[in-house]
C-alpha positions as CSV (number, residue, x, y, z in Angstrom):
1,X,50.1,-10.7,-20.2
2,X,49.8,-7.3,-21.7
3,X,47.3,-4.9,-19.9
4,X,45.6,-4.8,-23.9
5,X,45.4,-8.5,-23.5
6,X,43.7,-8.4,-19.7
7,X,41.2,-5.6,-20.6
8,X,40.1,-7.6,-23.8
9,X,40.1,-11.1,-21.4
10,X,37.8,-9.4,-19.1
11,X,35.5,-7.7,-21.5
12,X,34.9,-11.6,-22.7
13,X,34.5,-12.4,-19.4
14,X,32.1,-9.5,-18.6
15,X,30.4,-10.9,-22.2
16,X,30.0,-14.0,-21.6
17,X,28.2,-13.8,-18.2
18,X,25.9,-11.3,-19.6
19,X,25.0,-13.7,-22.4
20,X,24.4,-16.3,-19.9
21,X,21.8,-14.0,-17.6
22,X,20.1,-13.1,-20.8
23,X,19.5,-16.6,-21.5
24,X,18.8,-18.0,-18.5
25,X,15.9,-15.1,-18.3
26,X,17.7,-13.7,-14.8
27,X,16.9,-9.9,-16.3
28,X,13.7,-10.4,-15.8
29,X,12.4,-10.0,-12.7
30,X,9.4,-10.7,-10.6
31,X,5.8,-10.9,-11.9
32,X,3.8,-8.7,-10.0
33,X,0.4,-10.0,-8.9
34,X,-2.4,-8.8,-6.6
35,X,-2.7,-10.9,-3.9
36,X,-5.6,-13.8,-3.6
37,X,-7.2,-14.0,-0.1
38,X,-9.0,-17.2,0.7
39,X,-10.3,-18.6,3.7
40,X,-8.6,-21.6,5.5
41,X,-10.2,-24.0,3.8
42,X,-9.3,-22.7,0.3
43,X,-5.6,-22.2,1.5
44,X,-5.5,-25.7,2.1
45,X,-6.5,-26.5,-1.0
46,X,-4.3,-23.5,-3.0
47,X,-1.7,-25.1,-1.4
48,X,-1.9,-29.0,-3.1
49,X,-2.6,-27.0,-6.3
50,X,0.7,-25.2,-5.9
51,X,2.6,-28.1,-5.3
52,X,1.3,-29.7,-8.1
53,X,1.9,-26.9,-10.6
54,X,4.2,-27.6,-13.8
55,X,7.6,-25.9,-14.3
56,X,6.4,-25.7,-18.0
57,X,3.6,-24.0,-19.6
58,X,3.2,-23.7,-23.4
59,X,7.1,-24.7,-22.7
60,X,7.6,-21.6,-20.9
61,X,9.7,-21.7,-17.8
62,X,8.4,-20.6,-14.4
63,X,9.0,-17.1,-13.2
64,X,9.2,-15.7,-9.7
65,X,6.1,-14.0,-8.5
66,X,5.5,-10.9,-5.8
67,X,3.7,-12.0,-3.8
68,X,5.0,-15.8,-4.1
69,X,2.4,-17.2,-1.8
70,X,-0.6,-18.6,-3.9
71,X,0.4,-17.2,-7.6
72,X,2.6,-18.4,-10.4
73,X,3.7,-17.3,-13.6
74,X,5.3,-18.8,-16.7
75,X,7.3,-16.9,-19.3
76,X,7.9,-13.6,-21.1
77,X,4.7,-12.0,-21.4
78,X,3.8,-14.2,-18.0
79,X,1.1,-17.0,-18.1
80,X,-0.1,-15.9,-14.6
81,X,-2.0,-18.2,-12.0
82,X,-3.8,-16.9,-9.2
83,X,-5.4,-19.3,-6.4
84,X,-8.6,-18.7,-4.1
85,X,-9.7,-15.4,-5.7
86,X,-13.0,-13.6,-5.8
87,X,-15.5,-15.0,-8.2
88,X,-15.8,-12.7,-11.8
89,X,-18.5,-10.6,-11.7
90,X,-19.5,-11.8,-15.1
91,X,-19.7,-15.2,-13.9
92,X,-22.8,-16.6,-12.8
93,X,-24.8,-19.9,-12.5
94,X,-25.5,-19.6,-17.0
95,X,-22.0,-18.5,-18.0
96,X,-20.8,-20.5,-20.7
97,X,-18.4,-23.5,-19.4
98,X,-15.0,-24.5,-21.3
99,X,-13.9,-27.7,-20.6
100,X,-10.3,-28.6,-20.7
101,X,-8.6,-32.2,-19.8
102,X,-12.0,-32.7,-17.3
103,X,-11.7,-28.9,-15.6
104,X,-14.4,-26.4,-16.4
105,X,-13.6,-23.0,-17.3
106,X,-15.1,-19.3,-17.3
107,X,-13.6,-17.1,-20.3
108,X,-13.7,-13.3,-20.4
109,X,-11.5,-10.7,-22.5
110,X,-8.6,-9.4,-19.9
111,X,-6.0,-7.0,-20.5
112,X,-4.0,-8.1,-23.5
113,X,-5.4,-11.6,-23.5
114,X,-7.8,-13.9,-21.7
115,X,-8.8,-14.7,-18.2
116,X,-9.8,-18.1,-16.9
117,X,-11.3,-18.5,-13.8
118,X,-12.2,-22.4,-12.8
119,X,-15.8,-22.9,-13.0
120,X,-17.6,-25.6,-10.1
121,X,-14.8,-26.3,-7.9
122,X,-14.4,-25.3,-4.5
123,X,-12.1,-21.8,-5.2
124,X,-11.5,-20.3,-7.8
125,X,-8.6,-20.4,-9.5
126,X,-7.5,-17.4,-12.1
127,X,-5.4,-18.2,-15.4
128,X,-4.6,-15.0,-17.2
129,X,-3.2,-16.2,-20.8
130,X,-2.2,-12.9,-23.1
131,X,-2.6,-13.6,-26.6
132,X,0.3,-13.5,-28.1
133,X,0.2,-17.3,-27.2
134,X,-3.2,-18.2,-29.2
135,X,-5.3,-19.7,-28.8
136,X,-5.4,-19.0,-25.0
137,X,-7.0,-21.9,-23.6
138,X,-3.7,-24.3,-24.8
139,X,-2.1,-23.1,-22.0
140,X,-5.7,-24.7,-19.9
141,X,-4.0,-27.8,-21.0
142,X,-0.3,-28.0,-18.8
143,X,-2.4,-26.3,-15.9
144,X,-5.3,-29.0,-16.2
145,X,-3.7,-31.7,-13.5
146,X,-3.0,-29.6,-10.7
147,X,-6.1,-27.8,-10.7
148,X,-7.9,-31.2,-10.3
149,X,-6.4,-31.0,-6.9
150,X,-9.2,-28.4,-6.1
151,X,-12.6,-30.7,-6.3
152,X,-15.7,-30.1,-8.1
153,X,-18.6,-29.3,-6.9
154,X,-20.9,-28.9,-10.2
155,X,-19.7,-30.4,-13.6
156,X,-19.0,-28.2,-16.4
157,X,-22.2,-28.2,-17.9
């Protein structure tokens, strides 16, 4: 084989595998996420949430997360999911209640999109939803199963 012929065979090469990373979304790294900090009891239940979680949201593929432990993301801008944070401080026992699939949400304006933060359950759990994917609260929808695993303790009312 002509040296012409192996630089041209590994350019391909060299190509092809960069097509693949690009489509397999390896480029992009982690999602970077402050860190949640509940107490024992909401670890335990952070942790059947998280197991319960969808690889899919709005058919986006899940993403690695720093920190990993309690906090997931899904695609490119990232669909982000934070268990056992703080309550909003806009949230209070009045705050207008969005139900989805039987799970009641709190909406404010966020940075670039919407945040969702579970409303009467025992944690809270944070759903950040930028808006290129309007309307936000679809993506309530693919995340409304495993947050049942956290119980309610007042009805969306």
């Amino acid at each position: 084989m002509s040296r012409t012929a192996r630089r041209r065979l590994r350019i391909t090469a060299l190509l092809a595998a960069v097509v693949a990373c690009c489509l397999t979304a390896c480029s992009i790294g982690p999602v970077k996420l402050t860190a949640p900090h509940p107490d024992a009891g909401g670890r335990a239940i952070c942790a059947e949430v998280m197991a319960a979680l969808p690889d899919r949201v709005l058919d986006r593929q899940r993403r690695s997360t720093e920190p990993a432990d309690l906090t997931a993301a899904w695609g490119s801008p990232a669909i982000t999911l934070r268990c056992g944070v703080d309550q909003p401080p806009g949230m209070g026992p009045t705050s207008e209640c969005l139900e989805v699939n039987g799970v009641g949400w709190y909406a404010e304006a966020g940075e670039g999109g919407t945040l969702f933060t579970t409303l009467g359950r025992k944690i809270n759990i944070e759903v950040g939803v930028p808006s290129r994917y309007s309307p936000e609260a679809t993506a309530l929808t693919d995340l409304s199963a495993a947050v049942s695993h956290d119980p309610v303790v007042l009805p969306c009312q």
